[in-house]
N, C-alpha and C positions, 0 to 999 in steps of 0.2 A: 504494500500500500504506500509506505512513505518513498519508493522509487518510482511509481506512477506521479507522484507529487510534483516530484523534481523533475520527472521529462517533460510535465505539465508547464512548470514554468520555465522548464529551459526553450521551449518550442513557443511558448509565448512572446518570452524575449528575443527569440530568435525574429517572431515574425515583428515585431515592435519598431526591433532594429532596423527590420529592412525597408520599414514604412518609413521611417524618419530619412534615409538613405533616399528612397525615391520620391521622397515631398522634398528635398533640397538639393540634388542633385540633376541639373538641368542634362537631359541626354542629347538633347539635336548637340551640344557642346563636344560630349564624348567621339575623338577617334577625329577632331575638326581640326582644319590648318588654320590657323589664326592671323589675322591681317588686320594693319589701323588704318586709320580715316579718318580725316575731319572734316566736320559737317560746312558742307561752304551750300549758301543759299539755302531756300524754302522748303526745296521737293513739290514734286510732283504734285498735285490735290488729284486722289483717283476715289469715285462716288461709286457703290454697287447698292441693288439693290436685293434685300434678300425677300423672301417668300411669303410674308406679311405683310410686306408694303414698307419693313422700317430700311432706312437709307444707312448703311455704313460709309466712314470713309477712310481714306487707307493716304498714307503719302508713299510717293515713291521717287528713293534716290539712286541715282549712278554718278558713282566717286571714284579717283582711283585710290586706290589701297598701296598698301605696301607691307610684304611680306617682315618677318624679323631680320633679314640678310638686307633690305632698302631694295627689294625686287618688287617692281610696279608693274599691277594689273589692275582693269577698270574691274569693280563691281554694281550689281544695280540691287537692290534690295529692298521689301516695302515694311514702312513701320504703322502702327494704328495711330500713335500721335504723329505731329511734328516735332521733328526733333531741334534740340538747341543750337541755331547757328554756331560756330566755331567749336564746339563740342568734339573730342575724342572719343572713338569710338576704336573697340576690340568686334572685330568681324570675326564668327565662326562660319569656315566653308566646306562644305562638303562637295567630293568629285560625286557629278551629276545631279545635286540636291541645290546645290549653289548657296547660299548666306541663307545659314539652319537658325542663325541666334545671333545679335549682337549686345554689348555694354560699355556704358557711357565709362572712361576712365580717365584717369588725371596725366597729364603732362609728365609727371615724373615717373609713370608707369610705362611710358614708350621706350621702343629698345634704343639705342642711342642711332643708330643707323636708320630708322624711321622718322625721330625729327630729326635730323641733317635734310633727308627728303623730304620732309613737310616744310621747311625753312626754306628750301630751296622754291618751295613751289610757292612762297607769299612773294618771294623777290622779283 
């Protein structure tokens, strides 16, 4: 009886743990090459409508990015807000999925080889 107990609450906490594991861990993230950007202009304003009649709106931008070695490729990606003019952004990309997830980051988080090419491109 008292070892039914214990695999009771081992198997509880086992599945506990993996709930808190998949509520904070973003997966479009997992296995992504990672690319910055900063946000230059508005984006796009793209309107859909879904199946009730309510209107969504979605922005869409194409930026180019640059890998952590300062290897530049354009991206195009869409966000539900408007994002922060001059805003740093971490781009996760997937081969064939294209930009799974992004997040706003600070200037001091860029690799050093990505702002030299972001500097270069205000000049």
């Amino acid at each position: 009886m008292k070892n039914n107990i214990i695999t009771c609450v081992w198997i509880v906490a086992i599945l506990l743990g993996g709930l808190l594991i998949i509520q904070n861990v973003n997966l479009n993230r997992i296995g992504a090459d990672v690319f910055y950007t900063q946000i230059q202009g508005s984006g796009k304003e793209l309107t859909d409508r879904v199946g009730n009649g309510e209107t969504l709106v979605r922005y869409e931008y194409e930026l180019p990015a640059f890998d952590k070695d300062g290897t530049q490729t354009t991206l195009k990606f869409n966000a539900d807000k408007q994002l922060r003019v001059k805003a740093y952004l971490s781009l996760y990309v997937k081969e064939g999925k294209g930009v799974t997830s992004y997040q706003e980051v600070t200037k001091e988080k860029l690799p050093e080889k990505v702002m030299e090419k972001l500097q270069e491109r205000k000049e």
